[in-house]
TIVOBA-830692 format. One line per field, with one value per residue (C-alpha): x, y, z; residue number from 0. Coordinates in steps of 0.1 Angstrom, whole numbers, m for minus. Example, Ala and Ser with C-alpha at 12.3 -4.5 7.8 and 13.67 -1.06 7.14 Angstrom:
<nodes>
c1	(123  137)
c2	(m45  m11)
c3	(78  71)
nr	(0  1)
</nodes>
This chain:
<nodes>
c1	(0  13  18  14  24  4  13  m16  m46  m68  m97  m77  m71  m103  m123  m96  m89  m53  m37  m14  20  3  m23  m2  26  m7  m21  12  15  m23  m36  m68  m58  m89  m82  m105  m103  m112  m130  m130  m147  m141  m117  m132  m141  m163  m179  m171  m198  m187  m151  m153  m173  m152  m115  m128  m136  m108  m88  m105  m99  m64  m56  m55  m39  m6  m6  m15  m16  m46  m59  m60  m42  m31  m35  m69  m65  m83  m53  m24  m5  7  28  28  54  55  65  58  56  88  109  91  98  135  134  116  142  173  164  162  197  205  192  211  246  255  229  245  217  209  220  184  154  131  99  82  105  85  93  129  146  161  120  107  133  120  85  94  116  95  118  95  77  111  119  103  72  70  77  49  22  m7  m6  14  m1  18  32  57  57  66  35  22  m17  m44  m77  m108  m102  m132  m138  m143  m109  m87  m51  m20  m13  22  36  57  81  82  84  120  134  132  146  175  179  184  198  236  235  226  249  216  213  181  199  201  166  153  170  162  133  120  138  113  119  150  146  156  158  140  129  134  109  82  90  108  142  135  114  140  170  148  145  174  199  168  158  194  193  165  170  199  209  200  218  243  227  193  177  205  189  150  161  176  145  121  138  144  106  101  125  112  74  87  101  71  49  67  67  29  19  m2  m3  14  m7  2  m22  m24)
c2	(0  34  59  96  127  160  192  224  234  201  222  209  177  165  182  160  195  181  160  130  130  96  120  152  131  113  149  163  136  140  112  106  93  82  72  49  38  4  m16  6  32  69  86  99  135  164  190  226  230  194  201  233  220  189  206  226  201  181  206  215  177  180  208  194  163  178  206  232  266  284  288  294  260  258  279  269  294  281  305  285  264  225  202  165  138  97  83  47  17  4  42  44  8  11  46  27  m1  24  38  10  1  34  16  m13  m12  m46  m66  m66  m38  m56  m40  m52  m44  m73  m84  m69  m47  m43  m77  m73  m85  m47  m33  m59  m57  m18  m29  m54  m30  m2  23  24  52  75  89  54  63  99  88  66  86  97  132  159  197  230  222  236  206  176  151  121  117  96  114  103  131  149  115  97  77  73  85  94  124  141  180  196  200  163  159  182  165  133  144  158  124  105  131  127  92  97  128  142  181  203  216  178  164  185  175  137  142  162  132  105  70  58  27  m7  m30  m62  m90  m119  m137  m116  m112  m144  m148  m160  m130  m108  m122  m117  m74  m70  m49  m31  m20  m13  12  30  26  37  3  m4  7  m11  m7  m6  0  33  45  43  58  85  91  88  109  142  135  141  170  190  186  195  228  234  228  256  279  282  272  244  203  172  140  105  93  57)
c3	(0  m7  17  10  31  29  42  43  55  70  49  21  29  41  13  m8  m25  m34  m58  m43  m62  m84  m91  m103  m122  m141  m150  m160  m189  m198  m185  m166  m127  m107  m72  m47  m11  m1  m19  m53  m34  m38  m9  23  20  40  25  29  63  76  75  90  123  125  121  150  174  164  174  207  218  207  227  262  246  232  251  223  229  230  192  164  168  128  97  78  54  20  0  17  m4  0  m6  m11  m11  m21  11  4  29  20  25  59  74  64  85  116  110  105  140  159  150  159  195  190  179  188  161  130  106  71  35  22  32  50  37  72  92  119  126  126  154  164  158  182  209  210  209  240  260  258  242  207  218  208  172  155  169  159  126  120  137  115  122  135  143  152  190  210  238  229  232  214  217  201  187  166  132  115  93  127  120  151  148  169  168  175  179  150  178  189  150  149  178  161  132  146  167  135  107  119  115  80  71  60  59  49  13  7  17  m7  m34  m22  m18  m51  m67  m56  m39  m53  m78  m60  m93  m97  m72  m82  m62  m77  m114  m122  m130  m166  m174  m157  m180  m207  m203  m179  m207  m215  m182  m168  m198  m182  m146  m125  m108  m70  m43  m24  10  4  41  38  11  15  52  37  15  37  64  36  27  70  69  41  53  85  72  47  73  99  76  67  103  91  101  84  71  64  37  26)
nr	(0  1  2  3  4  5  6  7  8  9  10  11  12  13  14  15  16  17  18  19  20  21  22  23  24  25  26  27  28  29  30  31  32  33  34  35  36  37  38  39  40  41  42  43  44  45  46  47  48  49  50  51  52  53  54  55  56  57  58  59  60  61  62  63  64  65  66  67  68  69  70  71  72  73  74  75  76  77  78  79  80  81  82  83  84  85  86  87  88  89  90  91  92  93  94  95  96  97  98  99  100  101  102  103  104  105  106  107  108  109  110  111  112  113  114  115  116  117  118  119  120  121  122  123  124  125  126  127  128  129  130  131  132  133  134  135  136  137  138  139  140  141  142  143  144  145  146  147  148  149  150  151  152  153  154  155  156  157  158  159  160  161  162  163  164  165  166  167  168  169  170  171  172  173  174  175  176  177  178  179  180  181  182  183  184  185  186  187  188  189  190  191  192  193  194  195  196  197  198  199  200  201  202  203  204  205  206  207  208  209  210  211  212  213  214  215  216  217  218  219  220  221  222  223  224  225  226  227  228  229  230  231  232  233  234  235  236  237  238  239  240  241  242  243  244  245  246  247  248  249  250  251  252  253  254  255  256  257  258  259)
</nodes>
């Protein structure tokens, strides 16, 4: 399943008055991109009146939760801009994973990416001793508001889905945590991530090695060839999608969305 993340006004987002980056690329080549949400059916969305009301409880019940200060919590401004970015499942687990390493310098970290890594062995010793709730955590929550004090919370949203919820400052201190270990600075991350995930070749489990030998010269023509340490470099990736959302979203006061 792909995984999304949308920076702007939650007017926007929950009106679905955005294009995901599927969507834009699809448009840009003059094609016709029509998206559904479970089975086939169009996504969730509120209308104008709907949204309104439920933004503004949401974010009553949020402000006890994280601490908020007293509103206007966010920017709902309908002439803001925003931004979206391809996160994909497979970017975000080999952040998660990266980080517990980070944890756990003594188990050797894999080159490829597992099939699940949240049932990696340095992922589930963080889950068992309790220490999950740091930077792995933040990254994976659903949401994450304008915050100066650093909370994680849990809230039902305006489409009555329940979601943890974090604080744009609990958001930076997790970046920060993990950025060194990368080398990763903001000039960077912007540059990775405006350049999309980063092409991991062919598995052979899935396509076959027969079919693969049969367009291998072709595709390597194409595609830049996979990278040596794959979990490095979906980490990276997903981590400069995190930072530049992060910065986007300071600068227009407005909330981060994970969208799958």
């Amino acid at each position: 399943m792909g995984v999304d993340l949308f920076a702007g006004p939650l007017q926007r987002y929950y009106r679905r008055r955005w294009e995901t980056p599927d969507a834009a690329a699809t448009r840009a080549r003059g094609l016709d991109y029509r998206m559904g949400q479970g089975k086939g059916g169009e996504p969730l969305s509120l209308d104008r009146r709907a949204a309104e009301a439920g933004i503004r409880d949401f974010a009553m019940r949020l402000q006890p939760k994280l601490r908020l200060s007293d509103g206007p919590f966010w920017n709902e401004s309908s002439e803001l801009p925003y931004k979206a970015l391809k996160l994909t499942d497979e970017a975000l687990g080999a952040l998660v994973l990266w980080t517990a390493h980070l944890y756990r310098p003594d188990l050797p970290r894999p080159r490829r990416l597992p099939g699940n890594p949240w049932k990696a062995r340095a992922v589930a010793d963080a889950v068992e001793g309790g220490y999950y709730a740091g930077p792995m955590a933040v990254f994976e929550v659903d949401m994450v508001v304008p915050g100066a004090a650093e909370q994680i919370s849990s809230a039902v949203d305006p489409l009555g889905r329940a979601l943890s919820v974090t604080t744009s400052a609990t958001m930076r201190q997790a970046i920060r945590a993990v950025a060194p270990s990368l080398r990763l600075k903001a000039a960077t991350a912007a540059r990775i991530a405006e350049a999309g995930p980063p092409s991991l070749g062919f598995d052979f489990a899935r396509t076959g090695r027969r079919w693969f030998e049969l367009y291998k010269a072709k595709r390597q023509r194409l595609e830049p060839p996979p990278p040596e340490d794959e979990v490095k470099a979906l980490a990276t990736y997903a981590l400069s999608c995190f930072m530049v959302m992060s910065r986007f979203a300071g600068e227009h006061g407005v909330p981060i969305v994970r969208d799958e």
